[in-house]
Kinemage of the C-alpha trace (Angstrom):
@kinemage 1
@onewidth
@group {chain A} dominant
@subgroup {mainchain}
@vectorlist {calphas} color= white
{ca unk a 1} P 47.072 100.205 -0.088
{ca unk a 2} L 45.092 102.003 2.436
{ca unk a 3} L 41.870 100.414 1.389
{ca unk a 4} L 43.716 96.603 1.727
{ca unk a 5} L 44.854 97.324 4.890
{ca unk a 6} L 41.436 98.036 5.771
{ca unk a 7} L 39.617 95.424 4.823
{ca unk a 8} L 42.197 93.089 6.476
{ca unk a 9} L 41.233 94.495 9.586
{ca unk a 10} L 37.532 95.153 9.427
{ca unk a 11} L 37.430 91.598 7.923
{ca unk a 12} L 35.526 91.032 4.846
{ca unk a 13} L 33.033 88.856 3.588
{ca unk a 14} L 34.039 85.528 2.647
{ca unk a 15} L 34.086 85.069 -1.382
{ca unk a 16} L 31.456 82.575 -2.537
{ca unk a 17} L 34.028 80.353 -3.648
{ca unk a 18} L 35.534 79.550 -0.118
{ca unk a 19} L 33.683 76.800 1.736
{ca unk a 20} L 32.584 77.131 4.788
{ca unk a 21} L 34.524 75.704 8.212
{ca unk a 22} L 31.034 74.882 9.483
{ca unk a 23} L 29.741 72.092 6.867
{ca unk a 24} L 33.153 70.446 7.270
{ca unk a 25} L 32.840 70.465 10.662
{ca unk a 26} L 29.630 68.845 10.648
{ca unk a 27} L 31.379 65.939 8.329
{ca unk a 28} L 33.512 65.716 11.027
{ca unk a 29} L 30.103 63.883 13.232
{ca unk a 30} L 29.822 60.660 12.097
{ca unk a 31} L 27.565 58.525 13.746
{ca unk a 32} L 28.798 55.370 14.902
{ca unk a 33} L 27.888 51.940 13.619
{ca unk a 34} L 24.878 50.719 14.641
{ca unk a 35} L 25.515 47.199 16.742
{ca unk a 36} L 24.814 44.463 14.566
{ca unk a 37} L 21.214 42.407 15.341
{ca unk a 38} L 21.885 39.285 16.810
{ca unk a 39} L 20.941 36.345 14.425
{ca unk a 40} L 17.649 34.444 15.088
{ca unk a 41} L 18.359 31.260 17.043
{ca unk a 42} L 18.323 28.487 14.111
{ca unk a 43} L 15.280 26.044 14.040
{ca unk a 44} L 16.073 22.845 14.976
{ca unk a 45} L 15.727 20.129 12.473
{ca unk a 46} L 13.812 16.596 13.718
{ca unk a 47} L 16.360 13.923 15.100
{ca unk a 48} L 17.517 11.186 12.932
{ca unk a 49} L 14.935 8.786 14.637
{ca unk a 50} L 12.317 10.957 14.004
{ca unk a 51} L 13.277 11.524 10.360
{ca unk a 52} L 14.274 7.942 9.606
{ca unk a 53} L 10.461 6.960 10.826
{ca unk a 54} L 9.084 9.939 8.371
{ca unk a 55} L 10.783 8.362 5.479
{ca unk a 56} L 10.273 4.596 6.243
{ca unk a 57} L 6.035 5.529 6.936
{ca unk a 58} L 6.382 7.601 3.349
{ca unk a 59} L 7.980 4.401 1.700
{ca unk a 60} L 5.303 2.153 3.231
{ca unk a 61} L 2.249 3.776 4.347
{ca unk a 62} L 1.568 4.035 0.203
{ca unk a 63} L 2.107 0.479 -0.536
{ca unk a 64} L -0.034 -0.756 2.690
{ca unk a 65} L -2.610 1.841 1.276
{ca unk a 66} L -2.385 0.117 -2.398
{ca unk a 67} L -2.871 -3.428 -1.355
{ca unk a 68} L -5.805 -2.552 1.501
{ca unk a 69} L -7.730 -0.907 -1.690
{ca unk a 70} L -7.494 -3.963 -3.702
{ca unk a 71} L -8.191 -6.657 -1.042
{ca unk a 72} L -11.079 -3.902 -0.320
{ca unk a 73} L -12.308 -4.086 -3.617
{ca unk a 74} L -11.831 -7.694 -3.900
{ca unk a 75} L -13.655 -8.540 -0.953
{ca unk a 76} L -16.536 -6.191 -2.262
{ca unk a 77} L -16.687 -7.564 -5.965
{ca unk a 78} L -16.865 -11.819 -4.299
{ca unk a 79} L -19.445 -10.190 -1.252
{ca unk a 80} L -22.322 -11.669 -2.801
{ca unk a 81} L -21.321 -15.269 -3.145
{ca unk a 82} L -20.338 -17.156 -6.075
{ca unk a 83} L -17.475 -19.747 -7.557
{ca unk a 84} L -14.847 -16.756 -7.350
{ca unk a 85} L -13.682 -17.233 -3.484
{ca unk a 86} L -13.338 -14.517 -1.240
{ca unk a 87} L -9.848 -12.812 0.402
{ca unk a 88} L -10.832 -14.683 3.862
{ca unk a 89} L -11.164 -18.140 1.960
{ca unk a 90} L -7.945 -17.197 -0.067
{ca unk a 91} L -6.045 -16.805 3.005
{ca unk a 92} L -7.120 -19.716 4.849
{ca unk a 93} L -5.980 -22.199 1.557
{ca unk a 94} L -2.765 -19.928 1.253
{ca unk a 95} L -2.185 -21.015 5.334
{ca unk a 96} L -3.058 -24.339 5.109
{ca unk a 97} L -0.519 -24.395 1.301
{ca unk a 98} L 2.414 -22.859 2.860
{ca unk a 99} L 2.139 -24.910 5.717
{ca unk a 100} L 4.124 -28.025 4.050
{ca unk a 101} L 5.287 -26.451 1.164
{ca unk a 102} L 7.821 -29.305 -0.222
{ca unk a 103} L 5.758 -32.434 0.129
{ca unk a 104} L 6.151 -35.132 -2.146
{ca unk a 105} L 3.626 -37.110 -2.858
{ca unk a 106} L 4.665 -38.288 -6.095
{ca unk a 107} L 6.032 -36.886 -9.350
{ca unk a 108} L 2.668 -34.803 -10.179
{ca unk a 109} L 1.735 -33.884 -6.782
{ca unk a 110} L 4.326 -31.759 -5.231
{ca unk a 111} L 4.317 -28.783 -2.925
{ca unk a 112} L 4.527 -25.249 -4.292
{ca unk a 113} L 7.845 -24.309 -2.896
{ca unk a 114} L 9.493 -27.408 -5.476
{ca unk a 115} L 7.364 -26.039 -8.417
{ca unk a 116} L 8.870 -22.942 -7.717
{ca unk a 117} L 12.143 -24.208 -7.320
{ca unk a 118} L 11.861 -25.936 -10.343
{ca unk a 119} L 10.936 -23.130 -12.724
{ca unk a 120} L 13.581 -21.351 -10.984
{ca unk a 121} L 16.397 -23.787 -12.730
{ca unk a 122} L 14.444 -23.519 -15.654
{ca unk a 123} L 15.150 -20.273 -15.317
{ca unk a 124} L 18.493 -20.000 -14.252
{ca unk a 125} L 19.604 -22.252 -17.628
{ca unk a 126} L 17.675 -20.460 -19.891
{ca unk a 127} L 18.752 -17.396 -18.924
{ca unk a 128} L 22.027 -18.228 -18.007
{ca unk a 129} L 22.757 -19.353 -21.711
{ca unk a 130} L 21.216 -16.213 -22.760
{ca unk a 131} L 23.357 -14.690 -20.957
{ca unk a 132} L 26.313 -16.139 -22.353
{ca unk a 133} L 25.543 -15.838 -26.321
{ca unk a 134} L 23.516 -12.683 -26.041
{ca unk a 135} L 26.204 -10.346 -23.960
{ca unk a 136} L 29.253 -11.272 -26.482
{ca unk a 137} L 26.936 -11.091 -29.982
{ca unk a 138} L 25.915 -7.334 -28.470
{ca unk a 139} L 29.358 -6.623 -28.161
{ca unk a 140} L 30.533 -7.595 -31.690
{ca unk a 141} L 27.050 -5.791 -33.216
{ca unk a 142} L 27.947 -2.557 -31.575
{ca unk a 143} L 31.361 -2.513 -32.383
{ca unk a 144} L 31.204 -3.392 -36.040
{ca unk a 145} L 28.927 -1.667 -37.854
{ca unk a 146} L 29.049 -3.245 -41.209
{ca unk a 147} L 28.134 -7.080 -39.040
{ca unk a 148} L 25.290 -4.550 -37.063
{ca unk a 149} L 24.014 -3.851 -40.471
{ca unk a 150} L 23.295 -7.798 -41.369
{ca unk a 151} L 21.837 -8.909 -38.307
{ca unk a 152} L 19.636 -6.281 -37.122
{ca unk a 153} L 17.043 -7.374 -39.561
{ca unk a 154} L 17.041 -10.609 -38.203
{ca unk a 155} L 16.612 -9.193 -34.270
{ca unk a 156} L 13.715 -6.959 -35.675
{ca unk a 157} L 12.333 -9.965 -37.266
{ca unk a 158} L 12.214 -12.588 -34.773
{ca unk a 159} L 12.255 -10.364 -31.536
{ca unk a 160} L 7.955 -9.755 -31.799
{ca unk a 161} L 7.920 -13.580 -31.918
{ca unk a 162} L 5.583 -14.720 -28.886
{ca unk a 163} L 7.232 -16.453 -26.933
{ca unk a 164} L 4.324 -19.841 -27.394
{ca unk a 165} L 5.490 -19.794 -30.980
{ca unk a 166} L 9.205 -21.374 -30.377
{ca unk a 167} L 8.015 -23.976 -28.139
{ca unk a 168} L 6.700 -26.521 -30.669
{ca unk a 169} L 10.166 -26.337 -32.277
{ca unk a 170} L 11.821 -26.727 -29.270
{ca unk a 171} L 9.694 -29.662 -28.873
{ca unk a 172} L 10.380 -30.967 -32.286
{ca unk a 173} L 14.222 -30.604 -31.663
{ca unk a 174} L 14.861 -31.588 -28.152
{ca unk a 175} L 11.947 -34.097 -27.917
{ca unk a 176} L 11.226 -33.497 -24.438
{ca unk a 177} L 9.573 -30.932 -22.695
{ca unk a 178} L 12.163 -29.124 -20.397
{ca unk a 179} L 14.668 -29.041 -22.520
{ca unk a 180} L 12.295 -27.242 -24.925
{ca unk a 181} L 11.142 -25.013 -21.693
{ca unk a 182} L 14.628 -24.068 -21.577
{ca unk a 183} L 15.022 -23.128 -25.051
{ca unk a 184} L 11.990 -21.174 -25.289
{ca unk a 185} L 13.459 -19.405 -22.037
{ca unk a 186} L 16.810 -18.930 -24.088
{ca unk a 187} L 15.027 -17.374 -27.328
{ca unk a 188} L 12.908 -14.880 -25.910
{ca unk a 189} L 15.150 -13.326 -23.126
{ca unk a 190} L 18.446 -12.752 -25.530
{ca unk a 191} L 16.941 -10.043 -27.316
{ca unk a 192} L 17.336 -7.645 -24.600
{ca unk a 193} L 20.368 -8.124 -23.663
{ca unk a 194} L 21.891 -8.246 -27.211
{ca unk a 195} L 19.760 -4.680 -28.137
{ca unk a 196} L 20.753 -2.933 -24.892
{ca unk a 197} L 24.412 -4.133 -24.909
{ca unk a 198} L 24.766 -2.897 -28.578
{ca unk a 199} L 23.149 0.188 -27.769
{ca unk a 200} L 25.668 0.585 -24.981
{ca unk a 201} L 28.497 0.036 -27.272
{ca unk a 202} L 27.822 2.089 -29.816
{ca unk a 203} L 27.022 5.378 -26.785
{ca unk a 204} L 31.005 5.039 -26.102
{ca unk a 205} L 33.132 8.098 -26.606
{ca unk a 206} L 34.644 7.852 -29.970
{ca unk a 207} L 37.854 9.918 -28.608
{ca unk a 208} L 38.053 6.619 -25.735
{ca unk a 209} L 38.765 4.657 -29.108
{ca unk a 210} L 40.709 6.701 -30.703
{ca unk a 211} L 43.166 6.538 -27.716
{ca unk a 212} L 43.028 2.745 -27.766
{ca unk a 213} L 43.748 3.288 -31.280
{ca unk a 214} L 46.555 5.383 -30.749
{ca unk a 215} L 47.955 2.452 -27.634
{ca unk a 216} L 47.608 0.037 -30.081
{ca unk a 217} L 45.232 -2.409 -28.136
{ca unk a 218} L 43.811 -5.182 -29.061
{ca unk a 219} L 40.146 -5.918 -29.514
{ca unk a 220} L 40.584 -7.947 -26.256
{ca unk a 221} L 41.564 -4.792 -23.750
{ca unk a 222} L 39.174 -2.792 -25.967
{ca unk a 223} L 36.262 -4.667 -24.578
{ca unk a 224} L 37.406 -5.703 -21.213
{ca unk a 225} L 39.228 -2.245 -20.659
{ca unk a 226} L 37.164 0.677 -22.047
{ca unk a 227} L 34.205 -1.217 -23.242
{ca unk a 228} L 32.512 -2.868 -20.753
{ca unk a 229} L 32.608 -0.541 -18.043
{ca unk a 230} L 30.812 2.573 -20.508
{ca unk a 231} L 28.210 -0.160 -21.093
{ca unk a 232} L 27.551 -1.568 -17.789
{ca unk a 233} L 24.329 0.286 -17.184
{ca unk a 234} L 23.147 -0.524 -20.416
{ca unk a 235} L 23.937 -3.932 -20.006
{ca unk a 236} L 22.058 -4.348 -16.658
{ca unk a 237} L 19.293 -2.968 -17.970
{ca unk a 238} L 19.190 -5.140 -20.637
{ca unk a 239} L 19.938 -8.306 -17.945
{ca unk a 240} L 17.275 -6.724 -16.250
{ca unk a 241} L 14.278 -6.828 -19.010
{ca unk a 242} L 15.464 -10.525 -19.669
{ca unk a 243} L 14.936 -12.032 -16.095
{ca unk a 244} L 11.587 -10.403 -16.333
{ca unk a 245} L 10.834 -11.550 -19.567
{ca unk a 246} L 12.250 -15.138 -18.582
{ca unk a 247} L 9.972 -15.450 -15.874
{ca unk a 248} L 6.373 -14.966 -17.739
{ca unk a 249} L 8.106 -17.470 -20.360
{ca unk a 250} L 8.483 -20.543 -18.163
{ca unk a 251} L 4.880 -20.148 -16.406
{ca unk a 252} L 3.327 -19.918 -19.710
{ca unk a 253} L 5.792 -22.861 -21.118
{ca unk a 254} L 5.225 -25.234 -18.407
{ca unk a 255} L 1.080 -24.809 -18.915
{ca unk a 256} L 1.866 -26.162 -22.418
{ca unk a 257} L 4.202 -29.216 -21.295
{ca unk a 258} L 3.357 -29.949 -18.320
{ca unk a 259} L 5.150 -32.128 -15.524
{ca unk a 260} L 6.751 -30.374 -12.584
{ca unk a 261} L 6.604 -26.241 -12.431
{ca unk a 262} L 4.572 -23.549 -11.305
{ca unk a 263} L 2.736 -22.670 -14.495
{ca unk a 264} L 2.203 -26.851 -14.674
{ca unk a 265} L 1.085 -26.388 -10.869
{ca unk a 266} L -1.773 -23.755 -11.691
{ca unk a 267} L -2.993 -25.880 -14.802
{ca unk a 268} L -3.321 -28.556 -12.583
{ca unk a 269} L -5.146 -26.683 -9.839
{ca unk a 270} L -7.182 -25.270 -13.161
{ca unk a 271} L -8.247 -29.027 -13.665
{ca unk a 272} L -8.958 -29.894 -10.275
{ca unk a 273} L -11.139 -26.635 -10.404
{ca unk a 274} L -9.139 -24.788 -6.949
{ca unk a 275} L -9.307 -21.214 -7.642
{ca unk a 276} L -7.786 -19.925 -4.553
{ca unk a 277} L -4.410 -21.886 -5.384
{ca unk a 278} L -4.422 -20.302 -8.858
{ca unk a 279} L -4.715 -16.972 -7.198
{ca unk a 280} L -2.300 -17.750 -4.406
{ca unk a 281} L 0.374 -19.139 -7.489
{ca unk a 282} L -0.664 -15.716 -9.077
{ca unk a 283} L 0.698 -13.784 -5.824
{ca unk a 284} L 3.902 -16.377 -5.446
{ca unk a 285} L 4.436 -15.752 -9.395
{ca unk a 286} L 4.439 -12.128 -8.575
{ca unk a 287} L 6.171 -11.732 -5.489
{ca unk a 288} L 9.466 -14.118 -6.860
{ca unk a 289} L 9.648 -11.585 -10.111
{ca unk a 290} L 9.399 -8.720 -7.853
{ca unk a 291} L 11.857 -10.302 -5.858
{ca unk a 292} L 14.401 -11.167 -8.895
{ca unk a 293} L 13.916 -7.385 -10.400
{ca unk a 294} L 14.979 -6.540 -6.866
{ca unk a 295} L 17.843 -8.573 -6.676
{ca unk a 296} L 19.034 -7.082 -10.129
{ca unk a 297} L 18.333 -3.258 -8.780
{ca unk a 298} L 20.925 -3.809 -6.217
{ca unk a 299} L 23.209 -5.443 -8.596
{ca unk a 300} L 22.976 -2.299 -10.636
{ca unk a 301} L 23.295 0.250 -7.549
{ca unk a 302} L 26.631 -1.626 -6.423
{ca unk a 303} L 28.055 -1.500 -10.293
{ca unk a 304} L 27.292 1.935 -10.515
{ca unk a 305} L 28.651 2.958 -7.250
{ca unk a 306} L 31.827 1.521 -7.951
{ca unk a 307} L 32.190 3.082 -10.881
């Protein structure tokens, strides 16, 4: 008793297992936050102007580029002289051509804006009817397989056909030349459109039909409701491979039949031996396809975007 009451007063050690006042003390300090670091003023981005002007000189600084390098090289190759006439001399005929472009001077001699426009309807019917058979039969192939089955033989049969091939029997059947332009148009620009509208058919969800199934609609609402817009892109593309293939048709058609056209316009330069109006036709021939694929591009865009 004695011995507790003195170490109470002398104080003893403390025991190991007591902490100490002065690490919790020191847990007491706590530093304060540091001050947060401002942010780094953002870097200003070019204005609108600036970057509108970036893109349009990245769109057309390359082409420029493209078409300097072959008038370069063309100029270089017809240098030395010769029957082949030079990018100057091709320049001056395609100002002095374009000048009056839709004289008449007669049946055979007409500018080359009415050959143009005349291959253009050639065009425009062939196609048009292509169009209008080729769409509908791609339907009906996609959607029924057992009819898909009997005429795909035929498509992979008759679609290598060069296109110079079906114009004697257009000629034998029509017995005239523009029909038979037009139906050589018609032959070898449906093929596309019936393969790629098939193809489109047959990518459509098979639950979409099941539900149409299940509505009970007919084969009408099938194609105008679910079908046609699931194969829209397929179907432009298709439209898009037959304009293209439309237009090398009637230049090398009207070569063969002759009479009003641009392909009949460079045979006839041909004869009269005027190489810089073949190769200005050659640039027209190329710039109004360019201009048609174009055309359809949009047309695709704007289909898409609605949808």
């Amino acid at each position: 008793m004695v011995a507790a009451v003195f170490h109470a007063a002398v104080g003893a050690e403390p025991r190991a297992d007591r902490p100490s006042s002065l690490p919790a003390a020191a847990a007491a300090v706590v530093e304060p936050p540091a001050a947060p670091r401002p942010a780094p003023p953002a870097a200003r981005g070019p204005s609108p102007v600036v970057a509108w002007l970036r893109r349009l000189l990245g769109a057309v600084l390359p082409a420029v580029a493209g078409l300097a390098l072959l008038v370069g090289v063309w100029a270089l190759l017809t240098s030395p002289g010769g029957s082949f006439p030079t990018p100057s001399a091709t320049w001056a005929s395609a100002v002095d051509l374009f000048a009056d472009p839709f004289y008449r001077n007669g049946p055979n001699d007409q500018g080359i804006g009415w050959n143009v426009l005349f291959s253009l309807e050639r065009v425009a019917l062939g196609f048009g009817l292509a169009a209008l058979v080729g769409i509908p039969l791609g339907f009906v192939i996609g959607r029924f397989a057992t009819l898909n089955r009997m005429v795909s033989p035929i498509i992979s049969l008759l679609k290598p056909v060069s296109p110079l091939a079906w114009l004697p029997i257009g000629l034998l059947v029509f017995k005239a030349a523009n029909p038979a332009a037009i139906w050589t148009i018609f032959i070898c620009s449906i093929w596309p459109m019936v393969i790629n509208t098939a193809v489109g058919v047959q990518k459509v969800p098979q639950d979409y039909l099941n539900v149409a199934r299940v509505l009970n609609l007919s084969e009408w609402k099938i194609a105008t409701r679910i079908l046609l817009p699931s194969v829209m892109p397929y179907l432009l593309t298709g439209v898009r491979l037959s304009v293209g293939t439309a237009w090398l048709v009637i230049v090398a058609a009207e070569m063969l039949t002759g009479g009003v056209g641009i392909g009949f316009w460079v045979w006839d330069e041909w004869n009269n031996l005027n190489v810089a109006h073949i190769l200005i036709a050659i640039f027209v021939i190329g710039f109004v396809g360019l201009l048609l694929e174009w055309a359809l591009m949009a047309l695709a865009r704007r289909f898409e975007h609605g949808a």
